[in-house]
VEXFIBA-836160 format. One record per atom (N, C-alpha, C, O): residue number from 0; residue in three letters; chain; atom name; x, y, z. Coordinates in Angstrom, 1 decimal. Layout:
resi  resn  chain  name  xx  yy  zz
NUM  ALA  A  CA  X  Y  Z
...
//
This chain:
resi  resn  chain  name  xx  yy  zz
0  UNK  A  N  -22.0  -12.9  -7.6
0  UNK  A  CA  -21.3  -12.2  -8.7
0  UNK  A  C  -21.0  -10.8  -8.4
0  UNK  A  O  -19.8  -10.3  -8.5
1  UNK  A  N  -22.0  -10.1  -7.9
1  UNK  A  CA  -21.7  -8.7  -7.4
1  UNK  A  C  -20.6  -8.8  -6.9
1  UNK  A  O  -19.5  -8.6  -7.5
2  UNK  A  N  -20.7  -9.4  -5.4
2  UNK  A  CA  -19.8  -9.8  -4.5
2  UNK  A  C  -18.2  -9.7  -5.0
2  UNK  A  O  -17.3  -9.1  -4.3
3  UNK  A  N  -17.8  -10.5  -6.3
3  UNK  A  CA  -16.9  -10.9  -6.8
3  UNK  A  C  -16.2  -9.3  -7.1
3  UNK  A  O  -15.2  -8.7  -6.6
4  UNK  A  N  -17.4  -8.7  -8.2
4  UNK  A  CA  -16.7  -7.3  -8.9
4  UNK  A  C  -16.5  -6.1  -7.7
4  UNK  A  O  -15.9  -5.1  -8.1
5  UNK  A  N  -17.1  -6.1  -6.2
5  UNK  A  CA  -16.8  -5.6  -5.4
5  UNK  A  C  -15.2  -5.4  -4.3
5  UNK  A  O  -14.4  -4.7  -3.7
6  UNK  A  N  -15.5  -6.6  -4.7
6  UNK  A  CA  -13.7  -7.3  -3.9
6  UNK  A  C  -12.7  -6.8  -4.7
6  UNK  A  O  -11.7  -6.2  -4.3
7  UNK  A  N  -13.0  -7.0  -6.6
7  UNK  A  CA  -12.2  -6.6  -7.3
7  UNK  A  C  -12.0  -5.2  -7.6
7  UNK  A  O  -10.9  -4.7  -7.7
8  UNK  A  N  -13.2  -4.6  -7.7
8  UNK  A  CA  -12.9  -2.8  -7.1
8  UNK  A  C  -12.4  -2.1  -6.0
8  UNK  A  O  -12.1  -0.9  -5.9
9  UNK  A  N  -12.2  -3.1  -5.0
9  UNK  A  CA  -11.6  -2.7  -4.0
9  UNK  A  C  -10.1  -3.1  -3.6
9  UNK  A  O  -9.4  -2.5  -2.7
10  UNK  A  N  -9.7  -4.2  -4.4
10  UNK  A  CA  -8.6  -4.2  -4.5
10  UNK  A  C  -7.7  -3.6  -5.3
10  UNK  A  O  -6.4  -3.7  -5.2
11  UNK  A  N  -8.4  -3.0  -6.0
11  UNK  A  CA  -8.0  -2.2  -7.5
11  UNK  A  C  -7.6  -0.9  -6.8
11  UNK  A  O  -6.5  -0.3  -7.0
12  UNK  A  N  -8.7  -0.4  -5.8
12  UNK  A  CA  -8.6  1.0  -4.8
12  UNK  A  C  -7.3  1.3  -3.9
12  UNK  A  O  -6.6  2.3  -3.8
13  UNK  A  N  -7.2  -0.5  -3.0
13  UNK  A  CA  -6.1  -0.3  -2.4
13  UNK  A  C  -4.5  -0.6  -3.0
13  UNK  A  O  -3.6  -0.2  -2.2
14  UNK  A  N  -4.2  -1.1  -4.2
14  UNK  A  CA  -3.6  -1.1  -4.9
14  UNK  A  C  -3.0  0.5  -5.3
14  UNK  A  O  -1.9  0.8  -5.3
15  UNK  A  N  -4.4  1.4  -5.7
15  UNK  A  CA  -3.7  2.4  -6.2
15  UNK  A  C  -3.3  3.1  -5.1
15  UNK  A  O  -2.2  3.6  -5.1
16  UNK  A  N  -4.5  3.3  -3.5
16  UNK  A  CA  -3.6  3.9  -2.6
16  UNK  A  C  -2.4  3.6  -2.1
16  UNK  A  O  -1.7  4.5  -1.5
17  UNK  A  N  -1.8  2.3  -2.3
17  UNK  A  CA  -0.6  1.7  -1.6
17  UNK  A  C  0.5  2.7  -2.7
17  UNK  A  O  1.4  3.4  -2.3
18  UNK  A  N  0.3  2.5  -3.7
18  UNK  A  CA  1.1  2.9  -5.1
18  UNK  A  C  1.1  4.3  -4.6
18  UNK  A  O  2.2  4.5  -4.2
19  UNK  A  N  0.7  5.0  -4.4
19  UNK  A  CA  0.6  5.9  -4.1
19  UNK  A  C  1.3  7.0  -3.1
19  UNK  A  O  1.9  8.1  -3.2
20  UNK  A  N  1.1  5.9  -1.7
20  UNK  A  CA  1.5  6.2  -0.6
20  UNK  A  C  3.1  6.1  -1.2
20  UNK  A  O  3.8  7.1  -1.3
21  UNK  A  N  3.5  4.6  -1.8
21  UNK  A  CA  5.1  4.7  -2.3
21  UNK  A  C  5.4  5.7  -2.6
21  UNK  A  O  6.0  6.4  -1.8
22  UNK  A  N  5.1  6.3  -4.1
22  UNK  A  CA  5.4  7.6  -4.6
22  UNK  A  C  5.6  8.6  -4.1
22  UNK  A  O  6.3  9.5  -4.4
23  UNK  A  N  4.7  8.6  -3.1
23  UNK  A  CA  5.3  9.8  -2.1
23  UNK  A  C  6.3  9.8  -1.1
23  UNK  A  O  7.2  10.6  -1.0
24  UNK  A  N  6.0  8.5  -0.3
24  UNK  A  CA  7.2  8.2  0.2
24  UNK  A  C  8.9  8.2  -0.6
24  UNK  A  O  9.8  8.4  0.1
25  UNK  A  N  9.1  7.9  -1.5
25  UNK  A  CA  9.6  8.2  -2.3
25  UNK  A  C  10.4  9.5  -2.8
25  UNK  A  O  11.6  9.7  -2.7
26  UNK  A  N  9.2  10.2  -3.2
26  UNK  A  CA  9.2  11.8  -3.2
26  UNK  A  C  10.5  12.0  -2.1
26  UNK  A  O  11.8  12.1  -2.3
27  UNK  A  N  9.8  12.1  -0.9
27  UNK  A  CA  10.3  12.4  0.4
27  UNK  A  C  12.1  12.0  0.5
27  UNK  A  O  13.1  12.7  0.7
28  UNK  A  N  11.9  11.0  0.4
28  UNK  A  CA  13.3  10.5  0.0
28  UNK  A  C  14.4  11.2  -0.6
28  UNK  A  O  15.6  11.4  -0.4
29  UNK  A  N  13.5  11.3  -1.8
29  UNK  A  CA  14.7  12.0  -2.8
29  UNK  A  C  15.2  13.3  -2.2
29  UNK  A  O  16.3  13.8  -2.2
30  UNK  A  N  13.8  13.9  -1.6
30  UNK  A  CA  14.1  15.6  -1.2
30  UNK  A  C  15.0  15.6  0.1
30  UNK  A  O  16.0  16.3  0.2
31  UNK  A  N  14.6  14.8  1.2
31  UNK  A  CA  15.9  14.8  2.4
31  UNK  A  C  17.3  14.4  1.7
31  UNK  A  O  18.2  15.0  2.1
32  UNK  A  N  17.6  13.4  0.6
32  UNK  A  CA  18.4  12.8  -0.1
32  UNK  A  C  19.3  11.6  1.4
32  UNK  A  O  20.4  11.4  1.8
33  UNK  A  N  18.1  11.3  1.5
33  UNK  A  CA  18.2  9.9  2.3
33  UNK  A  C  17.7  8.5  1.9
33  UNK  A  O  16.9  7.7  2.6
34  UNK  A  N  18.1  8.2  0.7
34  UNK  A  CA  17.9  7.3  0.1
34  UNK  A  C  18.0  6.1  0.2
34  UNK  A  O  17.1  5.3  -0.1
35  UNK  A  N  19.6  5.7  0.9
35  UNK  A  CA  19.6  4.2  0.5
35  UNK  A  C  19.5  3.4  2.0
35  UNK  A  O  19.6  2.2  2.3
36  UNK  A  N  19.3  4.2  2.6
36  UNK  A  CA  18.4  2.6  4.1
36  UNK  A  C  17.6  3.1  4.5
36  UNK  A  O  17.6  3.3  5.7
37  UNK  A  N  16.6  3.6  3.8
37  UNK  A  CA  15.5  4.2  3.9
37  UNK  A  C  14.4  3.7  2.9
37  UNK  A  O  13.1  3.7  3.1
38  UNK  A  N  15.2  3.2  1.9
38  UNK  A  CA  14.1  2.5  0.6
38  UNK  A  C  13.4  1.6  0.9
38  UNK  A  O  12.2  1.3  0.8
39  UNK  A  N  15.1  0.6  1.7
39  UNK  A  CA  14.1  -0.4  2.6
39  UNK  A  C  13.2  -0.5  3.2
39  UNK  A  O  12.6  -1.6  3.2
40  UNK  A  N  12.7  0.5  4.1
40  UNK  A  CA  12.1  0.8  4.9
40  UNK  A  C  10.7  1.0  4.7
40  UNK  A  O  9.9  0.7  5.6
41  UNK  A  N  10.4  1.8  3.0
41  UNK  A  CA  9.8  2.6  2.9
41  UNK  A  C  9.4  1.3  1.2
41  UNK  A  O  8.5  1.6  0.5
42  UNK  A  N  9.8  0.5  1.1
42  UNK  A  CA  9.8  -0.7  0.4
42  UNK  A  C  8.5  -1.9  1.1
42  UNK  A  O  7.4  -2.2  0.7
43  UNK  A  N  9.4  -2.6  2.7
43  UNK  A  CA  8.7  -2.8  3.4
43  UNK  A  C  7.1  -1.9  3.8
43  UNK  A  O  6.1  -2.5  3.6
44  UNK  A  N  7.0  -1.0  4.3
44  UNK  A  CA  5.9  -0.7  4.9
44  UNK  A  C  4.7  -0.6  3.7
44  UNK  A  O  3.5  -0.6  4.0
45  UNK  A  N  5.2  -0.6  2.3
45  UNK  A  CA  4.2  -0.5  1.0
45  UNK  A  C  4.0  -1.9  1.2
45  UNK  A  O  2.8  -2.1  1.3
46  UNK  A  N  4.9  -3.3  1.3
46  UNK  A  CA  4.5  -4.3  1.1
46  UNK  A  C  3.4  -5.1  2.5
46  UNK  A  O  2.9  -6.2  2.6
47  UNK  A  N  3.3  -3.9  3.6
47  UNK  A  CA  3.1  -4.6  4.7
47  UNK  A  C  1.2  -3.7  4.4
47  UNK  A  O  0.2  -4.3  4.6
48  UNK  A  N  1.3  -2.3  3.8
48  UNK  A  CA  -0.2  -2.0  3.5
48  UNK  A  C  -0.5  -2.7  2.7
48  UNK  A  O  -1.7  -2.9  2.6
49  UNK  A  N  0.5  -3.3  1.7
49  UNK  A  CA  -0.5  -3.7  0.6
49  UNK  A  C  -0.9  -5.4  1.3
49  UNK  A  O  -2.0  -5.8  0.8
50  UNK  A  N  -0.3  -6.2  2.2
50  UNK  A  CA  -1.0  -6.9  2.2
50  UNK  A  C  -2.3  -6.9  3.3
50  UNK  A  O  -3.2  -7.7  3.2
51  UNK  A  N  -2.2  -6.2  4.1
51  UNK  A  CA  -3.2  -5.5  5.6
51  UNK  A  C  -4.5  -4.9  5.1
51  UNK  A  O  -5.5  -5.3  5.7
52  UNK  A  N  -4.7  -3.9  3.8
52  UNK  A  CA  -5.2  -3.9  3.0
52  UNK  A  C  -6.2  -4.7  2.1
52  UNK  A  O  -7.3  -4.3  1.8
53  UNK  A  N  -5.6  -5.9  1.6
53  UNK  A  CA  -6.0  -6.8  0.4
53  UNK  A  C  -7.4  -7.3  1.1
53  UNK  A  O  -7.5  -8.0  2.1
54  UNK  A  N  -8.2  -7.0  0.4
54  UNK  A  CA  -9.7  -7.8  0.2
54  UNK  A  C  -9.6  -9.2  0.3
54  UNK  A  O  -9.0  -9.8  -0.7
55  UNK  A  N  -10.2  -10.1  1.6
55  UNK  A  CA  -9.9  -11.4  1.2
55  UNK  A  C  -11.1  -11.9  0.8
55  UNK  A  O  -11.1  -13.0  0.4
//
């Protein structure tokens, strides 16, 4: 049971740092005003921490 709410605190963690990392990446974005083939980019690499990341 611990086990369980540990996994789930930890996924809860890397969720928010992934979210995170986006937003800033993001940020960055807007400020160079290099936006549109860069989202992709910066799209991908959130979906590749968030799964490298994930508590299995």
């Amino acid at each position: 049971m611990s086990g369980e709410k540990d996994r789930e605190k930890r996924g809860k963690l890397v969720h928010a740092v992934t979210t995170g990392v986006f937003l800033i990446g993001l940020a960055i974005l807007f400020y160079l005003d290099a936006f549109w083939p860069w989202i992709l980019a910066l799209v991908g690499v959130f979906i590749i921490l968030e799964a490298l990341l994930k508590p299995k």
